[in-house]
Structure formats: C-alpha cells, structure tokens
C-alpha positions in Angstrom: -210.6 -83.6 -108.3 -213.7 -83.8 -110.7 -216.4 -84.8 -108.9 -217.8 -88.1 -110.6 -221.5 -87.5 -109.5 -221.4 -84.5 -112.5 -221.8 -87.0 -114.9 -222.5 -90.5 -115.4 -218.7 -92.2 -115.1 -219.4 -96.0 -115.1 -217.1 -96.5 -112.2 -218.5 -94.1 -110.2 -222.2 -96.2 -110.9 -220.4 -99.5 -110.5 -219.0 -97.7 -106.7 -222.5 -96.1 -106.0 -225.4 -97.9 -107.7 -227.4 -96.6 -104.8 -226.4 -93.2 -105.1 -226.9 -93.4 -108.6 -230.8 -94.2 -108.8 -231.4 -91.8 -106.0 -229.8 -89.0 -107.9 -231.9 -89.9 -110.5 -235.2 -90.0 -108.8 -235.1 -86.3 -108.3 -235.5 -86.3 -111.6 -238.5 -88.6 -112.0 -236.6 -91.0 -113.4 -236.6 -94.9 -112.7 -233.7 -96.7 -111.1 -231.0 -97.5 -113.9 -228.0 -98.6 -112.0 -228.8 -102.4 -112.6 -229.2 -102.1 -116.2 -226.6 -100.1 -116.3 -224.3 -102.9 -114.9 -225.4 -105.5 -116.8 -224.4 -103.5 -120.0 -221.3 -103.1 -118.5 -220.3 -106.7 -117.8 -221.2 -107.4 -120.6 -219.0 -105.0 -122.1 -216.0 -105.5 -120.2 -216.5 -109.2 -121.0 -216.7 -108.7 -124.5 -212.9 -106.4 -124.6 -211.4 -109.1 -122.4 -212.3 -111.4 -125.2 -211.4 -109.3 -127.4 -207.4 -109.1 -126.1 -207.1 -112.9 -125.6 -207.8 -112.8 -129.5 -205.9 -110.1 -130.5 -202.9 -111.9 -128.5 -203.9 -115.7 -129.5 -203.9 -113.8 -133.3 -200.5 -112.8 -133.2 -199.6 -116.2 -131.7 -201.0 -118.3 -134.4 -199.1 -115.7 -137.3 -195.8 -116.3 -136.2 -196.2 -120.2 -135.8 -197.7 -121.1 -139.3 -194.9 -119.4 -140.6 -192.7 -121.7 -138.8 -195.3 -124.6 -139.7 -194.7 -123.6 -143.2 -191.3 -124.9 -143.3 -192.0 -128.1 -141.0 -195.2 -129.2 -140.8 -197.4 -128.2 -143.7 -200.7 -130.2 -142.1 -200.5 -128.4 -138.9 -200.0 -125.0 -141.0 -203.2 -125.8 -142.3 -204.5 -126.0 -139.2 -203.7 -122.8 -138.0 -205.0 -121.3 -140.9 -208.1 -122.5 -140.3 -208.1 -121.5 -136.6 -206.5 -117.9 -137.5 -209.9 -117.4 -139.8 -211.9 -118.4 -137.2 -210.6 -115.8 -134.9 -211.2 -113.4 -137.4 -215.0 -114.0 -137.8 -215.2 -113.7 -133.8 -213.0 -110.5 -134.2 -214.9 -109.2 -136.6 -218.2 -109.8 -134.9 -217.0 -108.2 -131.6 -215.1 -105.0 -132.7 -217.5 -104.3 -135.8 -220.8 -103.7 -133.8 -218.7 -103.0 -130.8 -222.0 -104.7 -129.0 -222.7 -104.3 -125.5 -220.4 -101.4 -125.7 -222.4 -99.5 -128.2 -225.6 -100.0 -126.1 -224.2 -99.3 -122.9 -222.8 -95.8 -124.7 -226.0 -94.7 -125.9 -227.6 -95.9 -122.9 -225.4 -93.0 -120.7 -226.0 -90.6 -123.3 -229.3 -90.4 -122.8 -229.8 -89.6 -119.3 -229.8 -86.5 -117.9 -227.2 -84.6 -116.0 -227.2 -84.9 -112.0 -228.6 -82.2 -110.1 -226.6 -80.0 -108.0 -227.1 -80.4 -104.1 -229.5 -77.2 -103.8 -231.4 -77.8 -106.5 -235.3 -78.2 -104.8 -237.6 -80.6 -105.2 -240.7 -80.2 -107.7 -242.1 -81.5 -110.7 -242.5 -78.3 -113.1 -242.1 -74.7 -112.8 -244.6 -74.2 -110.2 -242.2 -75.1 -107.6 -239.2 -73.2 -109.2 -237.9 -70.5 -106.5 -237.9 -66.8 -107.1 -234.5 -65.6 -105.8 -234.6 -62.0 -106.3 -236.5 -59.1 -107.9 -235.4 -55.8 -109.9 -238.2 -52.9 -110.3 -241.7 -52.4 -110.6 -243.9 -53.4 -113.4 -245.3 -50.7 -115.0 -249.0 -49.3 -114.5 -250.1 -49.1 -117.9 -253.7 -48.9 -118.7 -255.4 -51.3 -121.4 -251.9 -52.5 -121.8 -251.0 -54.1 -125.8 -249.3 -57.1 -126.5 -246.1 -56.7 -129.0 -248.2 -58.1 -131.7 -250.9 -54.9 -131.7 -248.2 -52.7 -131.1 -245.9 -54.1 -134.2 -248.7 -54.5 -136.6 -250.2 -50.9 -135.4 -246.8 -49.9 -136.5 -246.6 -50.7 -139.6 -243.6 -52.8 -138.7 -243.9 -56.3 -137.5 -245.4 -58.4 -139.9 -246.6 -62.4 -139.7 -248.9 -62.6 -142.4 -246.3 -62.1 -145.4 -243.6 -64.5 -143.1 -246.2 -67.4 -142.8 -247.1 -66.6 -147.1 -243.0 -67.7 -147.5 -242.2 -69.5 -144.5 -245.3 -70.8 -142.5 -246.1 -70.4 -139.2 -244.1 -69.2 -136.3 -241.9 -66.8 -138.3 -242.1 -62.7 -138.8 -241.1 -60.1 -141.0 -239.5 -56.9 -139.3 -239.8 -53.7 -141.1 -238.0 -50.1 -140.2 -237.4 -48.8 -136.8 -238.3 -52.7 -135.2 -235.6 -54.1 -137.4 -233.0 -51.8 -136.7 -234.4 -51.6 -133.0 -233.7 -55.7 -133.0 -230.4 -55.1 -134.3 -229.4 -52.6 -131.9 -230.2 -54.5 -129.0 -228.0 -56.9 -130.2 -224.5 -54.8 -130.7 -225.6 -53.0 -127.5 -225.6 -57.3 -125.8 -222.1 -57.7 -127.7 -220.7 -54.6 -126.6 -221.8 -54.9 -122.8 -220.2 -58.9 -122.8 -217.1 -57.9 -124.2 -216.3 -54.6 -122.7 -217.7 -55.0 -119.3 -217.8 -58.4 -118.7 -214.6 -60.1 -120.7 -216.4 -62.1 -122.8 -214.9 -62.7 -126.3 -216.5 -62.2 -129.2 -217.0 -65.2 -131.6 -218.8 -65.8 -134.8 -219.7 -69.6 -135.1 -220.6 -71.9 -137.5 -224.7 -72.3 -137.9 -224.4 -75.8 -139.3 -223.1 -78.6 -136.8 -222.3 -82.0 -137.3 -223.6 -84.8 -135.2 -220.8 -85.0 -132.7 -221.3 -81.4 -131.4 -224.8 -81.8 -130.9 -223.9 -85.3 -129.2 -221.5 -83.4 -126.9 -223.6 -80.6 -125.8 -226.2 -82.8 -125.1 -229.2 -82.2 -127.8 -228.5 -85.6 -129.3 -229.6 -88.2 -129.2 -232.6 -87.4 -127.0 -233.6 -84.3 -128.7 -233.2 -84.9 -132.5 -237.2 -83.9 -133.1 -236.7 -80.8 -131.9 -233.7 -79.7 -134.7 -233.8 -79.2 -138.0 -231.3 -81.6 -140.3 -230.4 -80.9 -143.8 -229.9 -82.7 -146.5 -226.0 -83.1 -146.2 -225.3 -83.9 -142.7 -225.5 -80.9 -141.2 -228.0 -79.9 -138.3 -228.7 -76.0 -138.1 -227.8 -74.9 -134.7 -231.0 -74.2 -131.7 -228.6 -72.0 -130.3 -224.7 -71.0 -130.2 -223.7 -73.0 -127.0 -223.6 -75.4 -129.4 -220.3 -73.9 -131.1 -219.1 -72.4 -128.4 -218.7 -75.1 -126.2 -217.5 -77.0 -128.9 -214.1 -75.2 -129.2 -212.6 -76.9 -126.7 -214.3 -80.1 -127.9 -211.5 -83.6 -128.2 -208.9 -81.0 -126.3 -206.3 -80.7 -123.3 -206.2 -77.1 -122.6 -203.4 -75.7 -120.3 -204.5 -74.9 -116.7 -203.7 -71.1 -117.6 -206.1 -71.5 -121.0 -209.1 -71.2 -117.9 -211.4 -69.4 -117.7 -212.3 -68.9 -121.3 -215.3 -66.5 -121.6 -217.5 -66.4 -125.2 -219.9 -64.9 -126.6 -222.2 -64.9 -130.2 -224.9 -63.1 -131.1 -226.5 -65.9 -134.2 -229.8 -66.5 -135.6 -231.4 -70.1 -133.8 -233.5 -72.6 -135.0 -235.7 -74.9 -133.3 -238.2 -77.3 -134.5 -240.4 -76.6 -131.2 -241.7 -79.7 -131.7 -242.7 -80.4 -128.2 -244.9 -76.5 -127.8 -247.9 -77.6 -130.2 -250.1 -74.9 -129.2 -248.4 -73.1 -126.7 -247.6 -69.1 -127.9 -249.1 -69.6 -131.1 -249.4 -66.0 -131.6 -246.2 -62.9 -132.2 -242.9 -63.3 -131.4 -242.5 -65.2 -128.2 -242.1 -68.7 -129.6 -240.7 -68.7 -133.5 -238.4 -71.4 -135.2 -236.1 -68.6 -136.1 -235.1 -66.6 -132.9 -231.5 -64.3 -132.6 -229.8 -64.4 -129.4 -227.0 -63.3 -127.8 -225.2 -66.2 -126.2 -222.3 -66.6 -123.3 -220.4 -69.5 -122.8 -217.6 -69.6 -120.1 -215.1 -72.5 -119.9 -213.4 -72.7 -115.9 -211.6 -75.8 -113.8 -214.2 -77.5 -112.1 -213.8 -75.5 -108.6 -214.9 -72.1 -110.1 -217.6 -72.9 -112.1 -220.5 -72.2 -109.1 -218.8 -68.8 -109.4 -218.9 -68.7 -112.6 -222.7 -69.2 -112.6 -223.3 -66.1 -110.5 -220.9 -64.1 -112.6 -222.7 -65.2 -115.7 -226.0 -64.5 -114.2 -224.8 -61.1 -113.6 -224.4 -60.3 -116.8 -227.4 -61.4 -117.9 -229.1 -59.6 -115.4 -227.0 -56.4 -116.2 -228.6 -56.1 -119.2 -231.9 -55.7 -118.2 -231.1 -53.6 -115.8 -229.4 -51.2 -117.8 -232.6 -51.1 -120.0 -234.9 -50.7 -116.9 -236.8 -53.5 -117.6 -238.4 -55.0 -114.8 -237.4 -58.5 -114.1 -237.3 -61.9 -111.6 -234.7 -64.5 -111.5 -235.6 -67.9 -110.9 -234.1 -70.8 -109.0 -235.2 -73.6 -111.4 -236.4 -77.0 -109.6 -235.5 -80.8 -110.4 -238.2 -81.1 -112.9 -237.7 -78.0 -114.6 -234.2 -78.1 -115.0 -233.1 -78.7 -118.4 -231.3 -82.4 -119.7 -227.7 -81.3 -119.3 -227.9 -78.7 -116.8 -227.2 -79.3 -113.1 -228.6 -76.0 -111.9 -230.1 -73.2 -113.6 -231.3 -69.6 -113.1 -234.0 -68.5 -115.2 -234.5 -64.7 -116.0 -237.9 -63.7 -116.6 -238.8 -60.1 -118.0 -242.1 -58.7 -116.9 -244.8 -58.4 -120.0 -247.1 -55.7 -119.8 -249.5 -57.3 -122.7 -249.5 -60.7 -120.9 -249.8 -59.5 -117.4 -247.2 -61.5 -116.1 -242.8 -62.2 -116.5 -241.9 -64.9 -119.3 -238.1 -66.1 -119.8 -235.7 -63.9 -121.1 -232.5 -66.1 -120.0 -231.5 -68.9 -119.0 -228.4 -69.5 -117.2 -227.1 -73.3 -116.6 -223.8 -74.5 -114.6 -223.1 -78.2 -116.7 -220.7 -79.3 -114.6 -218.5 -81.5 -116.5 -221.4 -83.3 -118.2 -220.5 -81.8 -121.5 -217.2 -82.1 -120.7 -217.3 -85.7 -120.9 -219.4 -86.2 -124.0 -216.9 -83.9 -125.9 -213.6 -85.0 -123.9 -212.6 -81.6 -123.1 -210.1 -81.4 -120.4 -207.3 -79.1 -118.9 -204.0 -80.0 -117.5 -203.0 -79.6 -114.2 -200.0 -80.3 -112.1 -201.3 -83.5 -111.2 -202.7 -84.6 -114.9 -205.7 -83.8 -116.4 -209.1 -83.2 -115.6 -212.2 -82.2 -117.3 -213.5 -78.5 -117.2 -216.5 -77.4 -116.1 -219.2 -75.8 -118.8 -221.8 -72.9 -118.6 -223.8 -71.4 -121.1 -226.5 -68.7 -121.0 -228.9 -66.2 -122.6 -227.6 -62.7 -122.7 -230.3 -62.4 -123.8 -233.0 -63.7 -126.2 -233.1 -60.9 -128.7 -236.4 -61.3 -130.2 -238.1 -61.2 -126.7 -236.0 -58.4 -125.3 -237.3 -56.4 -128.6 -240.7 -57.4 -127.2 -239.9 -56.4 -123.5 -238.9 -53.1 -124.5 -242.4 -52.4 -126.8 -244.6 -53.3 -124.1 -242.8 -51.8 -121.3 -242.3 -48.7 -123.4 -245.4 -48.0 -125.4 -247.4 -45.2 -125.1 -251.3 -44.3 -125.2 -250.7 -43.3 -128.6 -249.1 -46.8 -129.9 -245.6 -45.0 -130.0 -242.6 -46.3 -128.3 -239.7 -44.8 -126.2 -235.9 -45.9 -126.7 -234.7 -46.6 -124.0 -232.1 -44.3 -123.3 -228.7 -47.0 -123.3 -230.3 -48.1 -127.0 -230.5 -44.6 -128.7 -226.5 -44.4 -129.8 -227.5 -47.4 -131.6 -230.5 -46.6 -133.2 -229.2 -43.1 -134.3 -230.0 -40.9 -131.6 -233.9 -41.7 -132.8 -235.5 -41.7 -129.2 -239.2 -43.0 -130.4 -240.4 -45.5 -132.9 -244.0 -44.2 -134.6 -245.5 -45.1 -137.4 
C-alpha cells in the first residue's frame, strides 16, 4: 500500500541499502545505508537483550519466593542476581542506546524525492512549467519600499527603533490593504476550493516541530521561548498536526485546511540576502493550506492545491510563473514541490509567492498519523502550501499597480474588502 521509499522505514533500508544511498545522492547526500545498519543491529540486539531480561526477571521473582521458604542461601543468591539484572535493565531501557541514535539519525535526513523530480544542484536548474500574463511595461518602475514610504504608510525605521531589523510598521490604507488580501485568501479557500478554516495555536511544542520536520535539523532557524514553546515559522506546523498520534477513518480523507497566522522565522541561514522592505522579515502573515488524503491521491492533491494557489493570483491579475523545483532545491521534507513566483516590477524579475510541497507520508511517519482501511491501517499522505504569502502579495499588488504619480490601484476582486476605496494615495 504505502510506498516505503516516502520515508526512511528501516526495513525498507535493511531490503534496499542500494536503493537507499542512490535515493539519496540526488540529494547530494553521502551513502548512509551502512551506518544506518550498524545502528540498527545494534539496536535490535540491545531489545533482544532486553526481553531475555525482562523474562529471566520474572523467573528469578517467583523462585526466591519459593527459596524463601526452603533454601534461604540460594534466596540470597537470587537476590543478588535479580539486582544485577536491574543495573543491565536500567542501563539499556534508560538511554534506550543504539536506539536513540539510530532515531535521531532518520530524523535528520531528508525526504526521498519523487521520480520526476530533475536533477540540479540549486534553483538554476528548477523547471518553469507554465506562465500566466505579461509583466507590466512600467517606466522607472519603484520598489514597494519607495512606494510605502512615499506613502506615508510603510514604515521600517520606527519597527527596527522597537524590534530591530527585518520588521515593518504598516500604517492606513497598506494595513487594511494587508488585511484584506488576507479575508479575500480565506474566503477563496473555503468557498471555492473546500478548505476549512482553522485558527491554530502559534506556540508548538517540540514534538510538532519534530513531526513536520523543522526539528531537529532546523532549530537555528526558530525562535524558542522561555517555557518550552517554539513560535510557529508557519501554520503547516498546526495544521498537519491535527491528525498527529491518530487513526483516522478512511471516510475522515481528504481533509482540507486552511489558516491565515502571523510566522516567525529566525532567517538565520539569509545573512544578507533582502536586507531591505518587506520581502524577507522575521514576522511574515500567510495564508496556509494543508490537505490530509490516502496515499494514492495525494499527486492529485498537489495539482489541486497548486490550483488554488495559482487562483489567487489570477484573480488579482498578477502576473506569475510556476516552478518545477529540482533535487537541490527541494526543501528537507518535501518530495516534490511547485514554486509560485509573482513577477516584481521594482526588482525586474518573479520572486516566490508560494510554495506548494506533496510530503508523502514522511510527516506521516514522524507524527504517526494514519487512516484505516479495510485491510488495516496505513499512513496518509501530507501537503502543505502557500496560498499565499501575504506580505509579499501586498508587495505584488504595489508594484504591479502603482502609478506615475506613486498612487496605487485596487485591484478590482480587493475593493469589497477595502471599502469600495479603489486607490491608495497619500
């Protein structure tokens, strides 16, 4: 049913080592089959041991007490052997040894790529699928940041005085405009599209981020407070987490949900890349899908979810290019993604707006989330997606809308939600 190369199964490495390393190469990576093994003979060893204790234990109870009444020396005797086997027990099951290492070994490797996935070693050699308009001719073209701070309304200078860098202070029309594209996302998803609506926790605790896939790898790029809790880089977390430690019924699927939550990401791996306005921030609101399906619909799924992305954009006639994603731009827990970039008039070029990932049952795994089927249970496949990136749809829409006199147009699906106000000037 599931197909074992989704994620790392130790039997299916212990049945394929071969397959294994070469699934892994097309991400760069080093064989890890061997090592893998190793852990896990070790491992097994160690529970084997660990049961002819448990069953020796038991033994040994139930004849000192007979030795109690008959032989009080070989009572003694036992005693001393029963402690022994609970220092050994004690030293296996407390550290859980191999075990441990081989767990946190698998969890840090990456998801499998999916069969079509190409070759390539960063974004240079992702494929462009498909396009939707033109770019704009605009002459002497602005960037969101000259057209915000022209405004009156987009302000980085009193952020950075109360929060530091990479944070901004919306004022007015922007603010409301940010808002609106938001409840227009919400609405589309869960009138159009079936999504339902959800509003998640923000604060996590280890094992979500641990099923999803940002632990343990990516803990430098989160931020941790003081009590546990780790602030959320973006509501897949949650989402996917409903069905975390579950067995849903076969009818449960597909589950489709979205959020629209505030995200927070240490970016600690950008220093110096968008440095300047709104494309790269620690705080960033998006709108985000996830869809829950039985393992042989989630490649549908993935379209579908692209769709709806894409839908957005359209209906806000932005111009835009989606993006097959290659090996070594496909993120950890993703076995194939689309990327959706928006064309920037102030840049010159499309950036990404979306990005829409089929996991397979990677996640599945980690979290234990399966369904039940006629013949058992299974785990379900998970999908997650930008629908969009608020902050740099807001941006989209100022430099694809602005005019020669720094004013800019509503576009017309956005003006119910702004009002009826059809242009933002200062």
């Amino acid at each position: 049913m599931t197909n074992e190369n989704d994620m790392h199964d130790i039997k299916f490495i212990r049945e394929n080592p071969a397959a294994f390393d070469a699934a892994l190469a097309r991400r760069g990576l080093e064989p890890l089959a061997e090592k893998l093994l190793e852990l896990d003979k070790a491992s097994r060893g160690g529970k084997t041991e660990i049961q002819a204790l448990q069953a020796r234990r038991n033994e040994v109870a139930k004849a000192i007490g007979e030795a109690m009444r008959t032989d009080k020396a070989k009572a003694e005797a036992l005693k001393k052997e029963a402690g022994v086997i609970k220092a050994r027990l004690a030293a296996l099951e407390g550290g859980e040894g191999e075990s441990a290492e081989l767990t946190d070994a698998l969890m840090r490797i990456p998801n499998l790529l999916a069969e079509d996935v190409p070759a390539g070693a960063d974004e240079s050699a992702n494929i462009e699928l498909r396009t939707f308009g033109t770019p704009p001719a605009i002459a002497n073209a602005k960037d969101h940041v000259a057209l915000g701070e022209a405004l009156g309304m987009m302000d980085f200078e009193t952020a950075a005085a109360m929060s530091g860098s990479r944070f901004v202070l919306l004022t007015g029309p922007l603010a409301r405009l940010e808002r609106a594209l938001a409840q227009f996302m919400l609405d589309m998803h869960t009138t159009e599209f079936g999504y339902t609506e959800c509003n998640p926790p923000y604060l996590v605790k280890d094992n979500a981020l641990y099923g999803t896939g940002q632990l343990p790898k990516f803990a430098e790029d989160l931020f941790k407070t003081t009590t546990d809790h780790w602030l959320i880089p973006t509501a897949e977390v949650s989402l996917t987490n409903i069905v975390a430690d579950k067995i849903v019924e076969e009818t449960y699927l597909p589950r489709r949900f979205a959020a629209h939550t505030p995200c927070f990401r240490s970016e600690a791996g950008s220093a110096g890349r968008d440095t300047k306005g709104m494309i790269r921030q620690h705080q960033f609101s998006k709108v985000e899908l996830v869809s829950i399906t039985p393992p042989e619909s989630s490649e549908a799924e993935h379209e579908r979810m692209t769709g709806a992305a894409e839908a957005v954009l359209k209906r806000l006639g932005l111009p835009y290019r989606v993006m097959l994603l290659c090996a070594g731009d496909t993120g950890f827990s993703a076995r194939k993604t689309y990327d959706i970039e928006v064309w920037l008039p102030g840049q010159g070029t499309y950036r990404e707006i979306s990005s829409c990932s089929n996991c397979g049952d990677f996640q599945a795994r980690r979290m234990k989330a399966r369904y039940r089927t006629d013949k058992g249970t299974d785990f379900v496949h998970t999908l997650n997606g930008s629908a969009l990136a608020v902050g740099r749809t807001l941006i989209a829409v100022m430099e694809n809308y602005q005019q020669t006199d720094g004013s800019i147009i509503i576009p017309e699906a956005l003006q119910p939600y702004m009002g009826g106000l059809k242009h933002i000037v200062r």
